[in-house]
NUKOLZA-599287 format. One record per residue (C-alpha): residue in one letter; y, x, z. Coordinates in steps of 0.1 Angstrom, whole numbers, padded with zeros to 4 digits, always signed. Last residue first. Layout:
BEGIN
AYXZ ...
END
This chain:
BEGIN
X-0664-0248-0062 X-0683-0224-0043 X-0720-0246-0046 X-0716-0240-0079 X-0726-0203-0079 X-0706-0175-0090 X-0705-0162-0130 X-0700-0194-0141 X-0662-0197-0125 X-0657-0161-0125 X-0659-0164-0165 X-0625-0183-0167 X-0609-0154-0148 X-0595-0168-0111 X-0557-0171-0109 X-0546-0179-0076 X-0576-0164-0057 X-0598-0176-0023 X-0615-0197-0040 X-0607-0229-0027 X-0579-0222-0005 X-0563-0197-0034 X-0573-0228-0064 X-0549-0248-0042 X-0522-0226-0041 X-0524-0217-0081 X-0524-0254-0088 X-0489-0259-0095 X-0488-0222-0111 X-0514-0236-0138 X-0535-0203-0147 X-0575-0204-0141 X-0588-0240-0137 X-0561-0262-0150 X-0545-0241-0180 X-0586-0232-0192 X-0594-0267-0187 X-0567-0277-0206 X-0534-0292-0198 X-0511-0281-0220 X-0480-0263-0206 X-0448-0258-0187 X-0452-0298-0170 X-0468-0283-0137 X-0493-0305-0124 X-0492-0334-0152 X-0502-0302-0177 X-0487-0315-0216 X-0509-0328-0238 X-0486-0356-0242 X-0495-0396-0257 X-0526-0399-0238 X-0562-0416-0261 X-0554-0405-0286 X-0582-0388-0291 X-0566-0353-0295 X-0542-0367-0263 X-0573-0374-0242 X-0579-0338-0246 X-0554-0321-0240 X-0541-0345-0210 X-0575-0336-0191 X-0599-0365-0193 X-0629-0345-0201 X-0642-0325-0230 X-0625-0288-0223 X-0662-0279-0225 X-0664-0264-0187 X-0644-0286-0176 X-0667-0315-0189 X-0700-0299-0179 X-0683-0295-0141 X-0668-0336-0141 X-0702-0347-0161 X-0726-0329-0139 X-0711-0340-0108 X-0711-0376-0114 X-0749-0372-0124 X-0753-0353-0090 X-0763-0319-0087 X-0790-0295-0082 X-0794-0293-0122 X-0760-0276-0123 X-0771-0254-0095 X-0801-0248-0118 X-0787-0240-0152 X-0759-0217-0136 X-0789-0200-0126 X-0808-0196-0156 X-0781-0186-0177 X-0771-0188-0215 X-0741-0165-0223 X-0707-0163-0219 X-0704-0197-0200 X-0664-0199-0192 X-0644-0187-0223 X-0673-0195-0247 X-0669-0233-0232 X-0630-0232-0244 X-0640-0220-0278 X-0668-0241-0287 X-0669-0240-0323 X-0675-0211-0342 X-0708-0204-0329 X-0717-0167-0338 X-0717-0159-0304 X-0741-0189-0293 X-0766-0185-0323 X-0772-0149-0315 X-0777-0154-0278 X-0801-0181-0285 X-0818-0159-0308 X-0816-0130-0283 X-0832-0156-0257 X-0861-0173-0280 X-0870-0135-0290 X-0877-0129-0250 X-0893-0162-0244 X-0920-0153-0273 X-0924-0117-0261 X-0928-0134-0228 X-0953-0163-0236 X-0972-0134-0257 X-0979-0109-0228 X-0984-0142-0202 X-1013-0153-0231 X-1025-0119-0226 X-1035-0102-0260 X-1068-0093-0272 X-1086-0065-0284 X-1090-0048-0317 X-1056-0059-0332 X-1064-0054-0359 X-1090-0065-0384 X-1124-0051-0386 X-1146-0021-0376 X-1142-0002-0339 X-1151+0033-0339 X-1183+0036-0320 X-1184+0041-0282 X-1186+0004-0269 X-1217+0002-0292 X-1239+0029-0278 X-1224+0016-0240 X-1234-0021-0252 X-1271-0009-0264 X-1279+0009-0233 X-1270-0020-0212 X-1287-0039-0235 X-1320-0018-0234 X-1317-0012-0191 X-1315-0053-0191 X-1346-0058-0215 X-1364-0027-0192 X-1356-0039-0153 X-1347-0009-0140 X-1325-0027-0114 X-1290-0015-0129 X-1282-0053-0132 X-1302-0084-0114 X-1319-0104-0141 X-1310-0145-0144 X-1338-0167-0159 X-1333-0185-0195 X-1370-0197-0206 X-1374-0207-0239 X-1395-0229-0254 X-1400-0219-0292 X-1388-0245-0327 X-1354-0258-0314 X-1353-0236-0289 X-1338-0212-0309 X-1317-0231-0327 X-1304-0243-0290 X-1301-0209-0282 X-1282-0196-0315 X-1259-0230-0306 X-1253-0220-0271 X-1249-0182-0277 X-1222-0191-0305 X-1202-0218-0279 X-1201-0193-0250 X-1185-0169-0274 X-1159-0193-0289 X-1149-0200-0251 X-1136-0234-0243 X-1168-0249-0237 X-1173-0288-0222 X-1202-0304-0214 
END
């Protein structure tokens, strides 16, 4: 048998003690039926339940669903917290401003292939001239779309003219804000 409550577990062990040296009989009484050992506790828990309560606070218990969102809730403003006072991550801080359950999800609802092109724009780490050029890896950061400036994420997504016409048929604006792109779901893009 199995008991996960403390107070189930004391009144098994005081009746097994019990019965240890008496036979007991357990037998279930109907309530409020005048039957006197019920009427007594009855009587008893009402007496009891009006006294001033004795012993450490709190006095009565907390709902797990209480503490799982008080703990969630701290967990967020810490996250928060830790996020602006990042130093690093400047380009991501331009897009994802905060953590985000949604974004989350539509980028969970995609493809591996997917969540390595988005998660890299979103960084700056992907093979945009920028960055292959801090590796080494391209010899000019400069944009391959419009040749007037590095090619970041930031240059690429929101403000490189020789994409501006494509970035109007996709989302219906030249020169979105680098938040807009996180702040609307995927499933645009």
């Amino acid at each position: 048998m199995q008991v996960c409550s403390r107070l189930v577990w004391d009144c098994i062990k005081a009746l097994q003690e019990l019965g240890s040296q008496n036979k007991l009989t357990l037998a279930w009484v109907p309530g409020h039926k005048g039957h006197k050992g019920n009427e007594e506790a009855d009587r008893l828990a009402r007496e009891g339940a009006g006294r001033a309560l004795i012993g450490p606070e709190p006095f009565c218990g907390i709902a797990k669903t209480h503490v799982r969102a008080s703990i969630d809730e701290w967990m967020d403003g810490k996250s928060r917290e830790w996020w602006r006072k990042l130093p690093q991550q400047r380009q991501a801080k331009m897009f994802i401003k905060e953590r985000s359950a949604r974004l989350t999800d539509d980028l969970l609802g995609e493809n591996r292939k997917a969540i390595r092109i988005i998660v890299g724009l979103l960084t700056g780490y992907c093979r945009l001239n920028k960055h292959m050029s801090l590796m080494g890896l391209a010899e000019e950061a400069t944009c391959r779309f419009c040749s007037e400036e590095e090619e970041t994420a930031v240059h690429v997504l929101c403000q490189c003219e020789g994409l501006a016409r494509l970035r109007f048929l996709i989302l219906g604006e030249e020169n979105p804000s680098a938040s807009s792109y996180t702040e609307a779901p995927l499933s645009r893009l």
